[in-house]
FINU-819981 format. One record per residue (C-alpha): y, x, z. Coordinates in steps of 0.02 Angstrom, whole numbers, padded with zeros to 5 digits, always signed. Last residue first. Layout:
// residues N
YXZ
...
// end
This chain:
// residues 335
+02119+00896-00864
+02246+01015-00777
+02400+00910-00712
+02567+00970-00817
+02668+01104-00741
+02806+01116-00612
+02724+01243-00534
+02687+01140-00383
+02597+01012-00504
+02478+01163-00590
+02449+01241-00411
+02393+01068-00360
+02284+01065-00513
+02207+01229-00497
+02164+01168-00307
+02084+01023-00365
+01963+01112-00506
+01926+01254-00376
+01874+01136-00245
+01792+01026-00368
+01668+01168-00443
+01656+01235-00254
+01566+01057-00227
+01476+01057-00382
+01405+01264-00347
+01342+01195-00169
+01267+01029-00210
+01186+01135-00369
+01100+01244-00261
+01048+01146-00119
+00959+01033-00249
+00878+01172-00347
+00827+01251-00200
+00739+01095-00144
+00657+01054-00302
+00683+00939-00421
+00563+00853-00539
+00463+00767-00421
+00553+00646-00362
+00652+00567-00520
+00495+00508-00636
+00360+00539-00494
+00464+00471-00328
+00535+00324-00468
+00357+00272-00544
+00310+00273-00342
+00464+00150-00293
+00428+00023-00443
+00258+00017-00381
+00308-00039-00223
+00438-00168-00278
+00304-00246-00366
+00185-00247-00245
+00305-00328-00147
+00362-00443-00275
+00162-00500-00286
+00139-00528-00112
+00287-00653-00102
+00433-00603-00009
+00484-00677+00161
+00571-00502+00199
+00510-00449+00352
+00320-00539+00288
+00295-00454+00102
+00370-00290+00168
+00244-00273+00299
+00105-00310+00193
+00174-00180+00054
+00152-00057+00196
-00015-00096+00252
-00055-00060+00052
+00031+00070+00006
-00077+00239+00059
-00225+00180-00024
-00158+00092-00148
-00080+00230-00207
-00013+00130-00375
-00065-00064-00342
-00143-00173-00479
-00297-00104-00437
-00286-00150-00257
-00243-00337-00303
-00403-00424-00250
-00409-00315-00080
-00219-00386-00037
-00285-00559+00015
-00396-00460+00147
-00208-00398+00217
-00100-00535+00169
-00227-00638+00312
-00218-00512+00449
+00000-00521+00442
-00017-00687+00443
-00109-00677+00605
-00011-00564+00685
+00138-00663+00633
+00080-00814+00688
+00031-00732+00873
+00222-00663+00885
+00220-00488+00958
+00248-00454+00786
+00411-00517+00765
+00461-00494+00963
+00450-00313+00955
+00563-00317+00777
+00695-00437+00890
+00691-00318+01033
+00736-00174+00923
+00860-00272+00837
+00939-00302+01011
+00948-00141+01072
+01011-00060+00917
+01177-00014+00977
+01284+00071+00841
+01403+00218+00876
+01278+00355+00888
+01215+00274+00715
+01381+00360+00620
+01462+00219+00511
+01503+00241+00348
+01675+00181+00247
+01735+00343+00208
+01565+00388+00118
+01583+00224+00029
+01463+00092+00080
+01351-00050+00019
+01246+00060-00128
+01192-00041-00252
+01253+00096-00403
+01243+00269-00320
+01112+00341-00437
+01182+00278-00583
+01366+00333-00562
+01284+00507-00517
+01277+00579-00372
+01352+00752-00350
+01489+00673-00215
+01383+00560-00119
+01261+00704-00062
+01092+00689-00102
+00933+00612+00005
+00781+00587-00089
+00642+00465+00011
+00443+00568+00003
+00329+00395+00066
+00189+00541+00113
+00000+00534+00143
-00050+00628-00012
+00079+00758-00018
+00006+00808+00167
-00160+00850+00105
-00074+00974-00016
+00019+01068+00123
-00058+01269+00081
-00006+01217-00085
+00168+01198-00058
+00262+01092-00179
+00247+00930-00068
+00348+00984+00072
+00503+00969-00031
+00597+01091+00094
+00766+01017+00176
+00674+00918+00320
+00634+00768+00390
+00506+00672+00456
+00452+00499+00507
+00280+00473+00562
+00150+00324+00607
+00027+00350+00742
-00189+00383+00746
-00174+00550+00834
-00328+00522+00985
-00325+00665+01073
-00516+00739+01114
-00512+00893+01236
-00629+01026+01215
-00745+01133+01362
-00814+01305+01359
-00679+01381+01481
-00567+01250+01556
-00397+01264+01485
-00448+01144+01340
-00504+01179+01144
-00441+01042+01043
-00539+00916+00943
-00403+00787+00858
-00477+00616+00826
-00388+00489+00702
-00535+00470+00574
-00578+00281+00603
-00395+00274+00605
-00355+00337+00438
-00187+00450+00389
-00211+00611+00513
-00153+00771+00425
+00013+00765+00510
-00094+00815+00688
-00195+00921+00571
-00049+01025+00517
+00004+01067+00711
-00156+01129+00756
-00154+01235+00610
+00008+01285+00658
+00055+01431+00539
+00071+01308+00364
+00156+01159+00477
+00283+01272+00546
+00300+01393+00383
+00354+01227+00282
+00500+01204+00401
+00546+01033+00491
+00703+00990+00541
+00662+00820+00621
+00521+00741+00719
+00496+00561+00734
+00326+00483+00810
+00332+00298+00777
+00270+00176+00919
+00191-00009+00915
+00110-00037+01061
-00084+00002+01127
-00166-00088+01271
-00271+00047+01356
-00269+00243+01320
-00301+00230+01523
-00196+00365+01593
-00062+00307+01438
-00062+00121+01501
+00044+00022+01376
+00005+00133+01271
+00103+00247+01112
+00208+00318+01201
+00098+00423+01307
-00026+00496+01215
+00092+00548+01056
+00236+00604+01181
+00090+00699+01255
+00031+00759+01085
+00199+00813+01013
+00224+00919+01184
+00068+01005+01150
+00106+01041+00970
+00252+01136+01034
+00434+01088+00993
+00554+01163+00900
+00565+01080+00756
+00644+00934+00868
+00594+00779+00922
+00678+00586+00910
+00684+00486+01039
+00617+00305+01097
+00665+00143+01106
+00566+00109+00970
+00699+00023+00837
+00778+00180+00914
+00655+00307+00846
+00678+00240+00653
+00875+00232+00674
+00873+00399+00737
+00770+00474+00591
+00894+00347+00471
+01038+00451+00523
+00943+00618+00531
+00915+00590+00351
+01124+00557+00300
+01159+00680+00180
+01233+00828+00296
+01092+00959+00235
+01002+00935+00086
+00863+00809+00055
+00709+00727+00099
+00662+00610+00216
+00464+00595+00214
+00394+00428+00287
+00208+00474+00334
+00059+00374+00318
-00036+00274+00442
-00194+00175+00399
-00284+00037+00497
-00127-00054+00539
-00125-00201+00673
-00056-00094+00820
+00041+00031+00702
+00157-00132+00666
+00276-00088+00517
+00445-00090+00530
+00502+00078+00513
+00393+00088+00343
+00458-00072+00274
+00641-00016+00309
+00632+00156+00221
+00552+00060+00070
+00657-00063+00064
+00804+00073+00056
+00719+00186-00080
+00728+00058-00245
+00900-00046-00207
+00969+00127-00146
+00942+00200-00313
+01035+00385-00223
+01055+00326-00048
+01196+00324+00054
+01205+00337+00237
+01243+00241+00419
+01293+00047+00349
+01135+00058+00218
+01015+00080+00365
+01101-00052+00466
+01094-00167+00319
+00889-00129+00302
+00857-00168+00470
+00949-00358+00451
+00866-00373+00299
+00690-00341+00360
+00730-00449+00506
+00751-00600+00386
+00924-00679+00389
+01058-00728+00482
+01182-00685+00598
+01156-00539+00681
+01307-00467+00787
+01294-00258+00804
+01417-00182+00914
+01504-00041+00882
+01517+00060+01038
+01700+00149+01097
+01749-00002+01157
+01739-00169+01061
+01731-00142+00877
+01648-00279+00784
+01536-00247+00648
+01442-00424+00584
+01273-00446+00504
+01180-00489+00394
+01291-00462+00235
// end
């Protein structure tokens, strides 16, 4: 472990000893949920929370995916704080998305001058919001910076506002976004991360995880003030900048040996320098990720999901209170 949890008022408190900063995120993610492969989905999470818009050139979308009470708004929160800033709600207007866009992510927002690192987070999201707001769909369209520019018509009569949507995004919601037609473009610019409650997973799926469900913490009760400062410093840090340049153009001569390069690659930089990895192992652990989103991803649906979460959870209801009829009855337990 990376880190120490002691208990000192009602706040854990988060002690880092040790370690690159991509392990130090990536034990505070596995300290507030469970993942199903954890060793495969958890780097990813952390790579993409991590990564410096600033110096990127393309910026995808991490999806979290998964019934409710599994743990995404956990890592949603986690993402925003590492940003000192908050998360958004399905509720809110494309306008308001646009000014937290404008003004979060510079220094100067009246300006647009001196940009920072910033991740927009918005959870809850419903395939009818993106599908009815086409305003609203090409904000989430935006992956390339050269083609970041939003055209909106303005209060002034015969006159358009340009807003500038170039940002990286973390969203949530219970609906695999990526079986609606109407969202193709979206399925395309996604990281999708399955979510699934601890007690249908599988022995498989849980193995690596660091927790039991008992044993969680909820991220309310975590201060990330320090890691947060510690990720700004990392790539405030001229060497790291600079490194971070130089993995890039070294990447170009391994693009074909990348699955969705196009969407990886920035990504697979970060990963190489928070965790002091070699290029290669973070490709590696990249393309190990998208063989598991189409092997494992794809094949279930949301409903199916919610579904058979709900009918294995009544299952063991109705198993365990047979049995404690069966022991009050003086009976044999029920097998």
């Amino acid at each position: 472990m990376v880190f120490l949890v002691i208990s000192s008022s009602p706040l854990y408190v988060l002690t880092f000893l040790s370690g690159a900063i991509g392990k130090q995120i990536e034990s505070v993610c596995r300290a507030v949920c469970v993942l199903p492969y954890p060793d495969i989905q958890f780097p990813i999470v952390t790579s993409f929370i991590a990564s410096p818009v600033t110096l990127m050139s393309t910026a995808g979308i991490l999806f979290l995916w998964g019934s409710s009470g599994t743990g995404k708004s956990q890592i949603a929160t986690i993402a925003a704080s590492l940003y000192r800033t908050d998360t958004v709600l399905a509720n809110s207007t494309f306008a308001s998305l646009r000014n937290k866009i404008q003004h979060e992510r510079f220094y100067d927002p009246l300006q647009c001058e001196f940009e920072k690192n910033f991740i927009l987070v918005w959870e809850d999201i419903t395939p009818i919001l993106l599908i009815e707001n086409e305003n609203m769909l090409s904000l989430f369209n935006v992956l390339n910076r050269k083609n970041s520019r939003i055209t909106i018509s303005s209060q002034i009569p015969g006159t358009n506002m340009v807003f500038d949507a170039f940002a990286l995004k973390v969203i949530n919601s219970i609906h695999p976004l990526w079986t609606f037609w109407e969202l193709n473009e979206l399925k395309i610019r996604m990281f999708p991360i399955w979510f699934k409650k601890l007690d249908t997973m599988t022995s498989e799926e849980y193995r690596g995880n660091s927790y039991e469900l008992s044993d969680l913490n909820d991220v309310e009760d975590i201060t990330l003030d320090k890691l947060s400062s510690q990720l700004e410093i990392f790539w405030r840090d001229i060497d790291n900048c600079n490194q971070y340049s130089k993995v890039k153009k070294q990447l170009q001569k391994h693009k074909k040996d990348i699955i969705n390069a196009r969407l990886s690659s920035e990504i697979i930089v970060t990963h190489s320098l928070i965790y002091q990895l070699s290029i290669n192992e973070s490709i590696k652990r990249f393309n190990d990720y998208w063989d598991f989103f189409i092997q494992k991803i794809l094949t279930i649906s949301s409903g199916t999901e919610q579904f058979l979460d709900s009918f294995i959870a009544q299952s063991i209801e109705a198993k365990t209170n047979q049995n404690q009829q069966a022991i009050n009855a003086g009976c044999p337990e029920l097998i």
